[in-house]
C-alpha positions, 0 to 999 in steps of 0.5 A, spaced: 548 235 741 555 234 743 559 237 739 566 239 743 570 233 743 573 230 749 580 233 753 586 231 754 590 234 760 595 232 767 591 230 772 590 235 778 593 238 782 601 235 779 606 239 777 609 237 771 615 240 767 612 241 760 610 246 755 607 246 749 610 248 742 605 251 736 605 244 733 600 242 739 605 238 741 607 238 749 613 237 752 615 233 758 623 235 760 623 232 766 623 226 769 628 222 764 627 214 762 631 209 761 626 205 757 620 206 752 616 202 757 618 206 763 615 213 760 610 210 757 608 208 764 609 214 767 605 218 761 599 214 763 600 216 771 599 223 769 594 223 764 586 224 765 580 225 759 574 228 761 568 230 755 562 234 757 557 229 755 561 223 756 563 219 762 566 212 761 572 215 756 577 210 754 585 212 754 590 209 749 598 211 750 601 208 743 608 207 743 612 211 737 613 207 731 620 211 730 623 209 737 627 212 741 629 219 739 632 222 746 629 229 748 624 228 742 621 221 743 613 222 741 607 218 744 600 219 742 594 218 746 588 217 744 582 217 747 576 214 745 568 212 746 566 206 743 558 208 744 560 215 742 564 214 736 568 219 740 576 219 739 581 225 739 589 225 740 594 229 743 601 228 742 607 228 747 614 229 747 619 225 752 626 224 754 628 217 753 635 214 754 637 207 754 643 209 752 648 207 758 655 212 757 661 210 754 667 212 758 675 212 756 681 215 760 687 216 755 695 218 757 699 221 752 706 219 753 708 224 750 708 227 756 713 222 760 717 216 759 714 211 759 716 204 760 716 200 753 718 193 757 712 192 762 707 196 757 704 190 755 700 193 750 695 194 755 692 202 754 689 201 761 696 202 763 701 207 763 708 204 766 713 210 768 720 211 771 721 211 778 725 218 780 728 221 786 729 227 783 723 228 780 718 232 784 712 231 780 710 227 773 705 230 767 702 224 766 697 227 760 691 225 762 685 225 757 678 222 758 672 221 753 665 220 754 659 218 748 651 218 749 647 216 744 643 223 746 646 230 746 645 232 754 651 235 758 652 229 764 656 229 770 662 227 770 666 225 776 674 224 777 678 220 782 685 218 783 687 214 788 693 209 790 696 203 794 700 208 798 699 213 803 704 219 803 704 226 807 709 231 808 707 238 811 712 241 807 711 239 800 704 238 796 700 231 795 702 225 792 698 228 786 696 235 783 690 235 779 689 243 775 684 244 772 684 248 764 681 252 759 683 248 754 679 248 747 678 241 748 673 238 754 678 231 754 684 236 757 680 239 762 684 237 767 692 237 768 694 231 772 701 231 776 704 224 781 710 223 785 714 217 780 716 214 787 714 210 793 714 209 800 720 204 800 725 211 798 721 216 801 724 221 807 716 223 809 715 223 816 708 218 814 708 213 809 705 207 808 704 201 802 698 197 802 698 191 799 692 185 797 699 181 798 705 180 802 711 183 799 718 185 802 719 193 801 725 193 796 719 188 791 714 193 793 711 199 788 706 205 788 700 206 783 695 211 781 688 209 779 683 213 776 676 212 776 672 217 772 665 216 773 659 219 769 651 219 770 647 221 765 639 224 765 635 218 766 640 215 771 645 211 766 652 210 770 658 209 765 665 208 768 673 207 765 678 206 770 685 207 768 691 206 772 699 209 773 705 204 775 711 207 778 717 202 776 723 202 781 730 201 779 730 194 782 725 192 776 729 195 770 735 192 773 732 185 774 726 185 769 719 180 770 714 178 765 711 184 761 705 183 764 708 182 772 704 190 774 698 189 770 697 182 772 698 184 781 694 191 779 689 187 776 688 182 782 688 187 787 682 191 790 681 199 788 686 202 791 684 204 798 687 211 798 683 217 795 688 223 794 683 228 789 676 227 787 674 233 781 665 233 778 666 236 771 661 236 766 662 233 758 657 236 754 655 230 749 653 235 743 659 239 742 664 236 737 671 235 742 677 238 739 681 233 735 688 232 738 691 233 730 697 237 728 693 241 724 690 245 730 695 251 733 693 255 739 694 262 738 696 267 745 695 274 745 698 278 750 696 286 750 699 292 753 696 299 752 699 306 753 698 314 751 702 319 749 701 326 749 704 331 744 704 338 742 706 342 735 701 336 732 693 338 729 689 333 728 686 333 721 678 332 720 679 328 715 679 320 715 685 320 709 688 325 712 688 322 719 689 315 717 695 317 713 698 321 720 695 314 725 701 310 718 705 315 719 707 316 727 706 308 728 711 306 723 716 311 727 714 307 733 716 301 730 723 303 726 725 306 732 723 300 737 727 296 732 733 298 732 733 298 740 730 291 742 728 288 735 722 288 736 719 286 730 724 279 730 720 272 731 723 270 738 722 262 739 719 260 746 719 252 744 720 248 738 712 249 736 711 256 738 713 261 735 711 269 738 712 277 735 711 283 738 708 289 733 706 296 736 700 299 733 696 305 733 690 305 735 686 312 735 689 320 736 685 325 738 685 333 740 688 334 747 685 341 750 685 339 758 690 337 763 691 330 763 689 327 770 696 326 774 694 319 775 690 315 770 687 309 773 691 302 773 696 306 769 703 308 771 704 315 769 712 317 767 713 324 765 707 329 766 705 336 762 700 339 758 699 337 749 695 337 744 695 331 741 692 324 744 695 318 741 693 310 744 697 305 743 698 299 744 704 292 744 702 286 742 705 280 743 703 274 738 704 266 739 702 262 734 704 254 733 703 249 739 703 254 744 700 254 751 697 260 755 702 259 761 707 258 756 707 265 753 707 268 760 713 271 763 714 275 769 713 282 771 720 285 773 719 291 772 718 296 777 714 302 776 719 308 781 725 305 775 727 306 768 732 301 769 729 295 764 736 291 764 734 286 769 726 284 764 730 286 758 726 279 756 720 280 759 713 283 756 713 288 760 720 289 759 718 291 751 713 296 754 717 299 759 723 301 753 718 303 748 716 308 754 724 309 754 724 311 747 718 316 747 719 319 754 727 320 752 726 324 747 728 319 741 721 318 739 720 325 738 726 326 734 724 320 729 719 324 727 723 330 726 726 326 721 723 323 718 718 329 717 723 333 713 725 328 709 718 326 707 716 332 707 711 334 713 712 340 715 706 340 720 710 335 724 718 338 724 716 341 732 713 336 735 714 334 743 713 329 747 709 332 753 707 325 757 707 317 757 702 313 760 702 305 759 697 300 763 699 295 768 693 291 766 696 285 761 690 283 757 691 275 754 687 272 749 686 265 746 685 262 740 685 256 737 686 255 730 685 249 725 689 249 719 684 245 713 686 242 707 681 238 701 682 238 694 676 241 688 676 238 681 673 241 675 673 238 668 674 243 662 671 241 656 677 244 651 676 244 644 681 239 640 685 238 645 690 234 643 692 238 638 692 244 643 699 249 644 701 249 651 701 255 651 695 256 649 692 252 655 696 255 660 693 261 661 686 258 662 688 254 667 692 260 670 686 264 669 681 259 672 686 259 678 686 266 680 679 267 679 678 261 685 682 264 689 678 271 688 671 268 689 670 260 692 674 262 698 669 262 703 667 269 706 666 269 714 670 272 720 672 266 722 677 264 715 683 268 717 687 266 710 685 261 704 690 259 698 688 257 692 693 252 688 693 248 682 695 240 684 694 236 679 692 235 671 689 229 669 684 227 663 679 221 664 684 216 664 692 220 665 694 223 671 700 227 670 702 229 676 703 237 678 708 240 673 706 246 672 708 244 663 704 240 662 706 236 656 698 236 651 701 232 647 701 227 653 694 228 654 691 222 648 685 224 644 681 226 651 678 232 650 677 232 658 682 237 662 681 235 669 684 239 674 685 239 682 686 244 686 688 244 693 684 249 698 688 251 704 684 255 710 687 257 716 680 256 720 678 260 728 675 254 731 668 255 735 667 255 742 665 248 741 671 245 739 677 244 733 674 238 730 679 238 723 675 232 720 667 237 721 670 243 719 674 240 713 666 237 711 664 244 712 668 248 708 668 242 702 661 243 702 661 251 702 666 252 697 662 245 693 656 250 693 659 256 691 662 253 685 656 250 683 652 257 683 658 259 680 657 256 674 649 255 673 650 263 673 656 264 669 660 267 674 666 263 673 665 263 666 666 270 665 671 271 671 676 267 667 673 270 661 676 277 663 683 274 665 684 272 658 681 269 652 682 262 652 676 261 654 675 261 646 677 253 647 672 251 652 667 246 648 662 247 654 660 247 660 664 247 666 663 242 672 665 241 679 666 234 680 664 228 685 669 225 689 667 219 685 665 221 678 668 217 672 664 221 667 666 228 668 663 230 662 657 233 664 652 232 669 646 227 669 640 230 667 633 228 672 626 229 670 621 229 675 614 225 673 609 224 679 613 224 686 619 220 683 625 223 680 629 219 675 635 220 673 640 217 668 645 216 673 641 211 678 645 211 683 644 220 684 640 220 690 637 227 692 640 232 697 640 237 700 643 245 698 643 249 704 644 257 704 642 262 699 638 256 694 634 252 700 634 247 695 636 239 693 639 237 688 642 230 686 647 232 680 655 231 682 659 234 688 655 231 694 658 233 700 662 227 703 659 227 709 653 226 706 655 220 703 652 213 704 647 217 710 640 215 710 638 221 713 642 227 708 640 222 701 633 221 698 629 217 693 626 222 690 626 231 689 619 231 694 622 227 699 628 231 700 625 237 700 620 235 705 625 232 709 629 239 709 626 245 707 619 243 711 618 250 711 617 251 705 616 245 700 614 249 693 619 253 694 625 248 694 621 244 689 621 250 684 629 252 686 630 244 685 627 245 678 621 241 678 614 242 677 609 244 683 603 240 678 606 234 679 609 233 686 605 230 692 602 224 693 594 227 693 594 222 699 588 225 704 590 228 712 586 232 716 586 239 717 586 240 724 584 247 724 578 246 720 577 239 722 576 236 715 581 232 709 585 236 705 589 233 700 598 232 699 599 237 694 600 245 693 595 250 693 593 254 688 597 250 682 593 243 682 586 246 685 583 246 679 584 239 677 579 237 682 583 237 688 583 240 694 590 241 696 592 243 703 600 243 702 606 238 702 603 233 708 610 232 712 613 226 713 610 224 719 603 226 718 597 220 717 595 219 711 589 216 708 588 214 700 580 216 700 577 222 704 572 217 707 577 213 711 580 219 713 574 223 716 572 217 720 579 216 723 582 222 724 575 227 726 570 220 728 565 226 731 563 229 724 559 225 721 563 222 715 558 225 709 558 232 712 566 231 712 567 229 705 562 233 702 566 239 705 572 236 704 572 234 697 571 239 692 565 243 690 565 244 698 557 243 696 555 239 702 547 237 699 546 232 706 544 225 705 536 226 705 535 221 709 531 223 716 533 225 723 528 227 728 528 234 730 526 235 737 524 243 737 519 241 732 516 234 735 517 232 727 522 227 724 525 233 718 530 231 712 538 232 712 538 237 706 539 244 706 533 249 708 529 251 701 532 246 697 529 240 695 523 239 700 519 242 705 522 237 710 529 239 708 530 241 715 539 243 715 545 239 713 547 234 720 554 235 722 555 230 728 556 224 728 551 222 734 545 223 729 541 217 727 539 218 720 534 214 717 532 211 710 524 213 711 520 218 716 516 212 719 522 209 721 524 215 724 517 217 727 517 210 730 523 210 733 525 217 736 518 220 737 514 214 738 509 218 743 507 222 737 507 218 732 501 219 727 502 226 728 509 225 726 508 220 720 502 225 717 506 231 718 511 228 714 506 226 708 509 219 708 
């Protein structure tokens, strides 16, 4: 009797990268292939079936129904044994990417003066000025990469030219930095000399050309190939170039395309000046080059200071109101000497201040070291308070690290700043003037006897200590806008007062801004204002008066707000038009459990009392909803939901509800997307909260009694059926439910079909009989031969029906009979007559 079923493994003695998850699916991570077939080769080279009873195994690799899935494309094996009835499978996931990379090269010219004659309008190419003063050009190269599969894949850069220069004293034709810029297209930096060999004084320099050209017609032109090879092998490629026009052509000028079309008849460029290897990482969202997007550069200088006549206070007000106090003398008495707190403009875009803060005080009872640790000590004593703090320079706008970068001119055995009075360190080095001179101190003096702080009118300076360390951060910053609309139902409004429906829209207003702005760390600010007016059919613009005489016999007042947020953007990128989509639908989220629960309702309620004019409830609308009047309502009947609105397809609510909904304010991104927009409530559910079906289902308002398909897929801890549908709710209906089946599960209309598929090594009536409620498994009564006894017994439980019920037959492998003789006949012919009288047939 064999009741272990066959085994799926790697053959022997290969090293294979996988591992399997707690689905009971294995994972193969390495090699990648380019084609289904070719994994589906390799799968079948690695693979053995072995069963301890069976020896003749045959083994099916099936190709996924589904296609390629990059890292998650699953193949099934099955194995089986015709004679047997055996089969078992076991599922596999590959890499496979037949996508081949998609490269770009771009040239901002922004960056430099190009040539609009001879552009051609080819952005292969860029055309700049030839200079014999111009050492080198920003030619603002940018590249791109795409793959069908998110992977990081190797990038190569080469840059190349139809001319040779060298000069000891001087770099190379061509500099190439890298930088940390948020975006991984501005990885590089990229400078050329804008000359030729014709005018060049270095000691070797040589022009090479497919054609002959005199010196004077010649010209120099930089080629970029970026090459990048993905995990399967895929090779992508872009190639770009920079032509640098002489004098002599501006002078004269040629057919629009006389570069490209002699560049493009050329071979490559035989010289290579520079090859760089990066990585591009095809699952992080490139920074969008926009407007919207500002980098923010801070630059840290710390420093202490020790003073005596001060009693650090324990408690945390008292000591707080001591940290505001010092800090604002600091500040004022700066001020007044460098104007520290005015915005100083280092480009057009880029605008800096500089604050001092306060960061902690402490009691001071012990010497201070004579010299702190990478700190430049300027007067030296014993006090009794430690006060940190530290200068902060802020650039925001469309600045550059480099470009916030000033040099160090201070020197530490001087107090003379004069000369870096411009600097950071110049700032740092007067705020240390300002306390070790005496002025700080006296500031305080004052401003305690006039405020009346009598603790603080003894104070000294006893010491100050500032850090040489400059510590800089970098961050970028996307500022983000989209548009609300909420309808108000009001009461008899074309016979309203303005001043009766100002101070809702007001109230409405206020309350947005206090609660729908989204509360994370990396929301720096968000505004709330009111854009619009409208009716169902009039818009009037944004007058804050808005005429309700205007407003026809409507009794709908729609109003648009504008949300606008100042965004840290992730490591990953500032993509403006995913962040915006984000917060949309976080904002759309939050309005809509706002109004299902009343908390913009009593928001505005607690502001004023025109709430009094409200005929119903508010809604968020739809970026395409033309009856804002209220939602469409759904029943849900079986597995199928319905809806008065046809086209409101289900999607999914993530956050605090984990739910789906299909009423209006769909997130955009979600629109016209098969993957976000479902046919029914279960589907959506299914596709999303997988995790937790029922509790989505009941979050979305069905009913658990009516939602599966009640369709038969295998229990594969129990080796039997169960039914798609959810425990405890339908059990009593005669169902034997085993939970929401996931999207990707066999399914099967009876229990028959699915135990002869999915578990052919039980025998098909024991599987159903346990598999469908009651669970009473009585046998077949028929015959099957018992080789312990030397008789042919029936399939039914010991002590039921008959004396011969010998035990219910589980394996499939067992013969059953209809008759004992037949039985006896067959399976113990050598006692035949002593079986057919045992059996009293």
């Amino acid at each position: 009797e064999d009741l272990i079923p066959p085994t799926i493994s790697f053959k022997d003695g290969l090293a294979i990268d996988a591992v399997t998850n707690r689905d009971g699916v294995t994972a193969i991570a390495s090699p990648a292939f380019r084609s289904i077939q070719e994994a589906k080769d390799y799968l079948e080279s690695i693979i053995e079936a072995e069963d301890d009873c069976a020896s003749e195994l045959d083994i099916a690799v099936n190709s996924p129904l589904s296609g390629v899935q990059c890292e998650s494309t699953e193949f099934k094996v099955i194995v089986t044994h015709s004679r047997c009835s055996v089969s078992v499978e076991r599922r596999f996931m590959m890499v496979v990417d037949p996508y081949v990379p998609v490269v770009s090269i771009a040239f901002d010219n922004s960056t430099v003066e190009n040539d609009d004659h001879y552009d051609a309008n080819d952005g292969r190419f860029l055309h700049i000025l030839a200079s014999n003063t111009t050492s080198y050009i920003n030619v603002g190269f940018s590249y791109t990469v795409e793959d069908g599969c998110d992977q990081t894949i190797k990038t190569s850069i080469k840059i190349s030219s139809n001319e040779l220069e060298y000069d000891i004293s001087k770099s190379d034709m061509a500099l190439v930095r890298e930088t940390q810029d948020l975006r991984q297209s501005h990885g590089l930096l990229v400078f050329v000399e804008p000359s030729r060999c014709a005018d060049s004084t270095s000691p070797l320099c040589e022009a090479f050309s497919h054609i002959v050209v005199s010196a004077e017609d010649s010209f120099r032109y930089y080629q970029f190939n970026v090459h990048a090879i993905d995990y399967a092998g895929n090779i992508g490629t872009s190639t770009a170039y920079v032509v640098v026009i002489p004098q002599k052509f501006k002078d004269n000028l040629e057919s629009p395309s006389y570069f490209v079309d002699f560049v493009e008849g050329a071979p490559d460029a035989r010289n290579v000046i520079e090859t760089r290897e990066m990585i591009w990482d095809t699952s992080r969202d490139d920074q969008v080059g926009s407007e919207f997007v500002s980098i923010t550069v801070a630059r840290t200088l710390s420093g202490e200071l020790e003073m005596s006549g001060i009693n650090v206070p324990d408690n945390e007000e008292e000591l707080q109101e001591l940290i505001d106090f010092l800090q604002e003398q600091l500040q004022a008495g700066l001020a007044r000497r460098r104007r520290l707190l005015q915005a100083r403009e280092l480009s057009g875009e880029c605008i800096c201040t500089s604050e001092v803060r306060i960061t902690s005080i402490s009691s001071a009872q012990r010497q201070r070291r004579n010299q702190m640790l990478g700190w430049r000590k300027l007067q030296g004593s014993q006090g009794g308070a430690v006060i940190a703090y530290e200068i902060v320079l802020t650039c925001d706008g469309a600045c550059d690290e480099d470009e916030t970068e000033e040099e160090d001119t201070s020197d530490s055995d001087t107090n003379d700043t004069a000369n870096d009075s411009s600097s950071f360190l110049g700032i740092s080095a007067e705020l240390s003037d300002f306390i070790s001179s005496g002025g700080f101190a006296e500031d305080v003096k004052k401003a305690a006897e006039e405020t009346g702080m009598d603790s603080l009118t003894s104070v000294v300076v006893e010491s100050v200590a500032v850090s040489n360390e400059i510590q800089t951060t970098t961050e970028a910053n996307a500022a983000i806008q989209f548009v609300i609309t909420i309808s108000l139902p009001v009461q008899n409004l074309d016979q309203s007062d303005q001043t009766q429906v100002d101070p809702l829209i007001t109230a409405l207003t206020n309350v947005l801004g206090r609660i729908a702005c989204p509360q994370d760390e990396i929301i720096k600010g968000c505004i709330v204002s009111i854009a619009q007016y409208k009716t169902k059919s009039v818009a009037f613009g944004s007058s804050r008066h808005l005429s309700v005489s205007r407003l026809l016999q409507s009794q709908i007042l729609s109003l648009d707000y504008d949300f606008s947020l100042d965004v840290s953007c992730p490591n990953s990128g500032c993509n403006v038009d995913s962040i915006t989509s984000t917060m949309q639908e976080a904002v759309s989220q939050f309005i809509i459990t706002s109004i299902e629960n009343n908390d913009l309702l009593a928001g505005v309620s607690e502001e004023t009392n025109a709430v009094a004019l409200l005929s119903g409830a508010m809604v968020l609308e739809s970026e395409d909803d033309s009856c804002p009047c209220a939602c469409p309502t759904s029943t849900v009947s079986g597995t199928t939901a319905t809806t008065n609105n046809h086209a409101a397809a289900w999607y999914p609510l993530w956050g605090a509800t984990d739910k789906c909904s299909n009423a209006p304010g769909m997130p955009y991104y979600m629109k016209d997307s098969p993957h976000y927009n479902s046919i029914s409530m279960e589907e959506c559910c299914r596709a999303h909260f997988h995790w937790d079906v029922s509790g989505c289902i009941v979050k979305s308002g069905g009913e658990l009694s009516q939602v599966g398909t009640q369709e038969w897929f295998v229990d594969w801890q129990t080796y039997r059926c169960v039914q798609s549908c959810i425990a405890d709710v339908n059990q009593d209906d005669g169902l034997n439910c085993g939970g929401i089946a996931a999207q990707e599960t066999v399914r099967f209309s009876s229990a028959e079909e699915c135990c002869t598929t999915m578990v052919p090594w039980v025998l098909t009536s024991t599987c159903v009989a346990e598999s469908v409620p009651p669970h009473v498994n009585s046998g077949s009564l028929k015959w099957y031969a018992s080789y312990d006894t030397s008789n042919c017994v029936m399939d039914c439980p010991v002590g039921s029906s008959s004396i011969h019920c010998h035990g219910v037959v589980t394996a499939s492998y067992i013969t059953l009979y209809d008759d004992a003789s037949t039985c006896c006949a067959e399976k113990l012919w050598w006692v035949k007559d002593k079986c057919i009288a045992d059996t009293g047939t």
